[in-house]
C-alpha positions in Angstrom: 28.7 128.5 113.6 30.0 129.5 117.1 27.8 130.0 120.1 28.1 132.1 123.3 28.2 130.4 126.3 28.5 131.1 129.9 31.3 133.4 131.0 31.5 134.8 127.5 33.5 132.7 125.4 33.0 131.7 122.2 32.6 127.8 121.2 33.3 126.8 117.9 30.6 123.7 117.1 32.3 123.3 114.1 35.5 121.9 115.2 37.7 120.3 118.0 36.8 121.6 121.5 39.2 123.3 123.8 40.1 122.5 127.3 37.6 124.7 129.5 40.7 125.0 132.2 44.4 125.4 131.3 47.1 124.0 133.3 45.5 121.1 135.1 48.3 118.9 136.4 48.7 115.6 134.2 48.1 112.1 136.0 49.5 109.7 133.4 52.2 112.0 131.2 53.8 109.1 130.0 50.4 108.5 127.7 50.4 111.0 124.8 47.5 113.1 123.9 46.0 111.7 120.4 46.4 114.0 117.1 43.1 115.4 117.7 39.5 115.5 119.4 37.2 113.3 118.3 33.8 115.3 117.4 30.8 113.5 115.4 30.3 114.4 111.9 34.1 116.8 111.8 36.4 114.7 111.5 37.6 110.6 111.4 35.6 108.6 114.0 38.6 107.0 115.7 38.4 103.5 115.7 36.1 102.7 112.1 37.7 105.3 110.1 41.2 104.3 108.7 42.3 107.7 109.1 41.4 107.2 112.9 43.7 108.1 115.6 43.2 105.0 117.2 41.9 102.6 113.7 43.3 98.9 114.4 41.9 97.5 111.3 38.6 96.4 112.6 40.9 94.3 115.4 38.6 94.7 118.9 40.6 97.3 121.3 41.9 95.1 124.2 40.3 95.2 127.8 42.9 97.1 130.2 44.3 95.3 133.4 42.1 95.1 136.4 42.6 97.2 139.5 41.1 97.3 142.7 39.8 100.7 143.6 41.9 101.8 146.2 44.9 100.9 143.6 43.7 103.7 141.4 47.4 105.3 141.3 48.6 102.7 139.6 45.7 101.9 137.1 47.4 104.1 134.1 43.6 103.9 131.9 42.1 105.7 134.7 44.4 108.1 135.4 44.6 108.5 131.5 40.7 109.3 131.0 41.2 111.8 133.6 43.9 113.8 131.7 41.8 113.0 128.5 38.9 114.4 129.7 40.4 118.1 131.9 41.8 118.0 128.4 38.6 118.0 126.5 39.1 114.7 124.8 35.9 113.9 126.0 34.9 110.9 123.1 38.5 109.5 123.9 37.8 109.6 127.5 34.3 107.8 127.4 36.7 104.8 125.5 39.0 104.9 127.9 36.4 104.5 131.2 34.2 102.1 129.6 36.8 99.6 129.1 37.1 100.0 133.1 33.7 100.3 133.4 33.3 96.6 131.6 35.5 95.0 133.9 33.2 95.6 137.2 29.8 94.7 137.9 27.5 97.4 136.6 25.6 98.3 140.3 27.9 98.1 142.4 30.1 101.4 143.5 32.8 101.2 141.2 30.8 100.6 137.9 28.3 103.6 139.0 31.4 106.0 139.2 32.8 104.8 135.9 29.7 104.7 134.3 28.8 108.4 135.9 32.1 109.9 134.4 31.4 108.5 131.6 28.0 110.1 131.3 29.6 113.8 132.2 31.9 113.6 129.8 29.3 113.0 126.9 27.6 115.3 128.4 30.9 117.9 127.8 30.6 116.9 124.0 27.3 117.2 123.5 27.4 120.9 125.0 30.2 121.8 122.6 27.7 119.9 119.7 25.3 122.8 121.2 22.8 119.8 122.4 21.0 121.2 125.3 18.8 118.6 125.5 21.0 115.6 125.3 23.5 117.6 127.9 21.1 117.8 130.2 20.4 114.3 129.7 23.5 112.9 130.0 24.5 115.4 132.8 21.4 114.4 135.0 22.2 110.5 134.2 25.8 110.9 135.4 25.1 113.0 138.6 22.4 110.3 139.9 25.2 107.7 139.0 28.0 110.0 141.1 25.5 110.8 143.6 25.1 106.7 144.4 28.5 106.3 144.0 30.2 108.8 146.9 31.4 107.7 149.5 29.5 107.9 153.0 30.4 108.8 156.6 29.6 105.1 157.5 32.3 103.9 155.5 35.8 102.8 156.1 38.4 104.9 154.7 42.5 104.5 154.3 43.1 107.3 155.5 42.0 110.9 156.9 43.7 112.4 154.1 41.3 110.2 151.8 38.2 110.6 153.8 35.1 111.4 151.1 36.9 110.7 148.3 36.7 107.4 145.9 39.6 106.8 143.3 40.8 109.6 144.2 38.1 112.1 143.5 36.6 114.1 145.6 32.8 112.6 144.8 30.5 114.7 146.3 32.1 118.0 145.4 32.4 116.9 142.0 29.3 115.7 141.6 28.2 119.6 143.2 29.9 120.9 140.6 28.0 119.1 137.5 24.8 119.7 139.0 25.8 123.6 139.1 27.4 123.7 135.4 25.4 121.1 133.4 21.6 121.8 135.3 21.7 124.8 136.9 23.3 126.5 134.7 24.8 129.0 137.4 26.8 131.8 134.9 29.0 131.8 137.4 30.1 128.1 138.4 33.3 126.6 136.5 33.3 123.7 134.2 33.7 120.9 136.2 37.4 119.5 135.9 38.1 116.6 137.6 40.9 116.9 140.7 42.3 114.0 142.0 44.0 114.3 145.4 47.5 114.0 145.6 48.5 113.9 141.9 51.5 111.8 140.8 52.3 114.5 138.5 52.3 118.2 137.5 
């Protein structure tokens, strides 16, 4: 079955997404993509299914090193759920995030933004699952999370360069853009990739 979305493009809900953009730069190329998307009910869950891209025989995945926030260039999982998800690995992104999202404390600033990608990016798959309900869901859950999470003009930033951004991301823009896509369903706003400023790679 394929459905006709916004912009007038056909999605196939019976297989593998495609990535909404091409050519968004690559932030940890040293990380290949898996064989395929993960997408509930068409093919091998990842991690239960022996066939899985990512099955480890039932052995628990291991938690990824800890960085502080303003480290996020060097914190390879990050960077690697954001090329996961501009890719439209969005399943394999949610993995990859939550086992950041684990390592903070749930409320404060850093576990909202996790947790808020997170959200978004379900929210991707369950729009390509032709979901509207549970997109808009998930969508609205993630931009409250993003919206607690951006950064204010009361706090202290790095840099000018950096100023309104958080690991990278340009929060409030971003979080402009899912409202737009995911709830108001503006025909004409993009998907909303995820930029990050000055990319280590192209």
């Amino acid at each position: 079955m394929a459905r006709r979305p916004r912009g007038g493009a056909t999605r196939d809900v019976t297989g593998e997404p495609s990535p909404p953009i091409a050519g968004l730069p690559r932030y940890a190329p040293s990380k290949p993509f898996p064989p395929y998307r993960f997408v509930p009910g068409r093919n091998a869950h990842p991690t239960r299914d022996p066939r899985g891209h990512s099955y480890r025989g039932g052995a628990r995945e291991p938690l990824p090193p800890r960085f502080a926030p303003e480290r996020w260039r060097e914190n390879e999982e990050y960077l690697y759920g954001c090329d996961l998800y501009n890719a439209a690995y969005w399943w394999e992104a949610h993995e990859a995030w939550e086992g950041l999202w684990h390592l903070t404390r749930k409320s404060d600033r850093e576990g909202l933004f996790l947790q808020g990608l997170i959200q978004v990016s379900a929210a991707s798959l369950k729009r390509h699952l032709a979901e509207p309900e549970g997109t808009r869901k998930l969508a609205r859950l993630g931009l409250e999370k993003l919206r607690a999470a951006a950064p204010s003009a009361g706090d202290a930033k790095p840099s000018a360069a950096e100023a309104g951004t958080y690991m990278g991301l340009a929060v409030s823009a971003y979080a402009d853009a899912v409202e737009r896509f995911f709830l108001e369903e503006d025909p004409a706003a993009p998907w909303p990739a995820i930029h990050l400023e000055s990319p280590i790679h192209s």
